[in-house]
N, C-alpha and C positions, 0 to 999 in steps of 0.2 A: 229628925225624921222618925214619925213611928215604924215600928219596926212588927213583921210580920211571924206568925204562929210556924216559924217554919226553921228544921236545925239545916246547914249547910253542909256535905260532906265532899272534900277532894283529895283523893289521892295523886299523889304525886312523884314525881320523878325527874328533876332538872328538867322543869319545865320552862323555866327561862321566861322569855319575854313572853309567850304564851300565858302562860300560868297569872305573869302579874295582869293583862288582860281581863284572865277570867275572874279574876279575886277583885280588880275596879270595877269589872260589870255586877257581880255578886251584891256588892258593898250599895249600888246603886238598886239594889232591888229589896235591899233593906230586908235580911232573913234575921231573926232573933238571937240566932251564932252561928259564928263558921267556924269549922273545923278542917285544917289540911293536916292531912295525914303522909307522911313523907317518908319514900323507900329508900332512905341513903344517897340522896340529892349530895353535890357537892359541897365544901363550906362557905360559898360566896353564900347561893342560893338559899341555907340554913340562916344564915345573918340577916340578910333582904324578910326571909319570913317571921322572924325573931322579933324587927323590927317593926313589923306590919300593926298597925293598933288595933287592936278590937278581935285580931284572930289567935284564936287555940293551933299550938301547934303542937303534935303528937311523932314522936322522931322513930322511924326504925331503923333499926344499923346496918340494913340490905333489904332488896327487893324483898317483897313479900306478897310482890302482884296485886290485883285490886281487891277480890272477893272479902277474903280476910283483914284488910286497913278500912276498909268502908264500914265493916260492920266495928270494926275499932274505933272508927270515927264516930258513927251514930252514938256508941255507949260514953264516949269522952263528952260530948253535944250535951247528952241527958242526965251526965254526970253535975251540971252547971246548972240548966233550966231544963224545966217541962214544956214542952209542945207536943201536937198531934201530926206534924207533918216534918217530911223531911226529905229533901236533893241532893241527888248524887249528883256532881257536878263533873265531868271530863276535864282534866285540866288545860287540853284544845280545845274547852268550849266560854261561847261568851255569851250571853242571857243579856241578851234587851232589856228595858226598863221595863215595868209591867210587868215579864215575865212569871214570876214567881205570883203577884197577885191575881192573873188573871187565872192558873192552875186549880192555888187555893181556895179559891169565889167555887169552882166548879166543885173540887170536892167538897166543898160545903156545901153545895145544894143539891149534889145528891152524893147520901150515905152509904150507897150500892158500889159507887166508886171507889178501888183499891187505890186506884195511880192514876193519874195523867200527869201527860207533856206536852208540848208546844212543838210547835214545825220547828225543826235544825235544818237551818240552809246549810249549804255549802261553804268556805270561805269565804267568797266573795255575793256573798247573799243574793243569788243571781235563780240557783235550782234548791231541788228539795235533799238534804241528806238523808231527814228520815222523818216521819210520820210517825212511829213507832215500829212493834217486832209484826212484822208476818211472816208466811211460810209459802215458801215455792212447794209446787209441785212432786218434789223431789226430796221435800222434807228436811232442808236447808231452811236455817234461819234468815232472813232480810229484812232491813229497812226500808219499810213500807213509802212508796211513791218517791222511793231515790231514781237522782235525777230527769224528775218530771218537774214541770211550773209550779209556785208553792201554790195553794188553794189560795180563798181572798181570805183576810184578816177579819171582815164579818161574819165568815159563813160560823155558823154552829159549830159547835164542841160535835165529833160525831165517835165512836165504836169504834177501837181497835184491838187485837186478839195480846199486845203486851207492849209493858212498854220498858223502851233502853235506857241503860244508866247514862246514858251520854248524857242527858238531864231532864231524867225522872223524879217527879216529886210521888212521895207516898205516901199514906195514910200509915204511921206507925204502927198502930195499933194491927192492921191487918199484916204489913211485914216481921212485926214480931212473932204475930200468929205463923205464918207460914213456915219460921225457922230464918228469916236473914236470907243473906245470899251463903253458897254452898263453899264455906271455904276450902274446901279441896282440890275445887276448880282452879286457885289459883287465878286464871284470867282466862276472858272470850267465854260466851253462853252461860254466866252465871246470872244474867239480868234475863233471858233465857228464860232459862230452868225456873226461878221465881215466878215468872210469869205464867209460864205453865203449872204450878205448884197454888197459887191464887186464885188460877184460873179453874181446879179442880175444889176448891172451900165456894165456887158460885160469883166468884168474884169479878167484875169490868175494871176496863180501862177504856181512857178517854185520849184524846187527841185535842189540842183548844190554840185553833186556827188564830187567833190573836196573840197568842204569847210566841214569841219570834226568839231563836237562838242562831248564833253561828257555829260551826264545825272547823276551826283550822284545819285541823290536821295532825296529826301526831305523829314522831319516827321513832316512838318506844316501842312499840311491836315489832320492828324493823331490824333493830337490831340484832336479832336471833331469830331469821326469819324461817329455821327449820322446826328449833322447840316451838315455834306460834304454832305454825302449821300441826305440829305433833298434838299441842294443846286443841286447838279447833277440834280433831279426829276426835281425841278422848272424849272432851266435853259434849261434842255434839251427841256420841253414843251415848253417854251417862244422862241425856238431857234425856232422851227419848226412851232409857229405858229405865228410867225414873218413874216417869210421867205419865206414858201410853202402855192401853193393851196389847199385848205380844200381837195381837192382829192387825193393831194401828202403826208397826214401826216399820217406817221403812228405811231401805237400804241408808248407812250413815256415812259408812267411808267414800262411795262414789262421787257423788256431790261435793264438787268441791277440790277434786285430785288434780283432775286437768288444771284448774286454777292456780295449785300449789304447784305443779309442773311447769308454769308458763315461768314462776318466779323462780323456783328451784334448779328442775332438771329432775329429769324424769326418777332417775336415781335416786336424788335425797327427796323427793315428791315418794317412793315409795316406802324409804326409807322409815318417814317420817308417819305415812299410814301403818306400815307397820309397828312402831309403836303404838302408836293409839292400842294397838290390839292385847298389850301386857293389862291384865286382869288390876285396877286401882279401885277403893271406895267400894267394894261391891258389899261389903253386909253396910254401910249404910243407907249406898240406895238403895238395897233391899226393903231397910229399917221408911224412907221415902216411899216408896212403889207403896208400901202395906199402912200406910197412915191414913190414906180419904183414897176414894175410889179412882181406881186410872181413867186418865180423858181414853175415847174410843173411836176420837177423830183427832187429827191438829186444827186448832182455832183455826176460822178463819172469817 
């Protein structure tokens, strides 16, 4: 099978049955290498991948969340072969055949494009998971036309303001430019924050109604469902005062509390905004905010 101008990257976390899912679908879409990158996964699951033929496996001896192992992944990818393009894969996620070519056909024929991705259904490929990033009202990040009917498979490639690592392909060359994703972040709004960061160098994103993914699902977030929540607060401030004019931000901690309450309790729901509010990364975002000029709306 020729194999496509494209490096794979997954991080991972005892992803289990999941995980070999998405590394069959991967392998069927024929990328140039894959790379899994792996946070201290159990020893079955280290063996299973060891054995795996054809993939790079990059070991870390504890979480290291995703921001930081992805961009470890890309560098181990171009450590082997050159390409211009490259996928971040969710290891709940599973890529249709096609997938991967029908991205790269688009950014090949237009240069303007930093990224596109394909519609991520749901599980059971029934709704939409995400279209890509857009932004409520309220200046909350979202996947765009979750759960709504997916568009048809013919319609055109059309405009969307970012797109999510769930499985975003990229023009390397412009993510190198921008700096990677923000490894301080750790995880949640790092795919974000790039976007917005891309999105200030002039840069689009696409959507391309043909290229089909599924969403399992994942319970690694789940697990420490205060520090996520903690994490979202941070990241989401850091995102927007990265990015945007002091006139453009709005509120960051509201959006999003009640949500963490439903799951929480109102207690560690506040708990947990209060952290966000410990001062982390601030002369880098600074060193960010002062690089290209702040956006002075959120995409939309």
């Amino acid at each position: 099978m020729e194999t496509l101008p494209v490096a794979a990257v997954v991080v991972n976390l005892d992803g289990g049955a999941m995980l070999e899912a998405c590394l069959d679908a991967l392998e069927a879409n024929a990328p140039a290498a894959t790379v899994v990158v792996d946070n201290g996964s159990g020893a079955a699951e280290l063996v299973r991948l060891a054995a795996r033929a054809g993939l790079r496996l990059v070991r870390n001896p504890d979480n290291r969340g995703f921001a930081g192992p992805a961009n470890a992944g890309l560098a181990a990818a171009l450590s082997e072969r050159s390409v211009p393009y490259v996928v971040f894969v969710n290891n709940d996620c599973v890529l249709e055949r096609g997938y991967l070519a029908a991205c790269v056909a688009e950014l090949q024929r237009d240069a303007g494009v930093a990224a596109a991705q394909g519609v991520v259904l749901d599980g059971d490929a029934y709704l939409v998971d995400g279209c890509g990033i857009g932004w409520a009202g309220n200046g909350t990040a979202v996947q765009l036309r979750r759960g709504e009917a997916p568009p048809p498979e013919s319609e055109a490639a059309f405009a969307i303001p970012g797109v999510s690592a769930t499985a975003g392909v990229f023009r390397i060359e412009a993510f190198r430019a921008a700096g990677g994703f923000e490894e301080s972040f750790f995880a949640y709004y790092e795919d974000v924050d790039l976007s917005l960061r891309l999105a200030r160098t002039g840069a689009r994103f696409v959507c391309v109604p043909s290229a089909r993914a599924r969403h399992l699902g994942s319970a690694t977030g789940r697990r420490a469902p205060q520090a996520r929540w903690r994490r979202l607060f941070t990241n989401r401030i850091r995102t927007l005062r990265r990015n945007l004019a002091p006139s453009a931000r709005p509120g960051a901690l509201a959006p999003g509390l009640r949500a963490a309450a439903r799951e929480l309790g109102w207690a560690r729901a506040l708990a947990a905004a209060s952290g966000a509010l410990i001062p982390g990364g601030s002369r880098r975002d600074r060193e960010v905010f002062e690089a290209l000029p702040p956006l002075s709306k959120l995409p939309g």
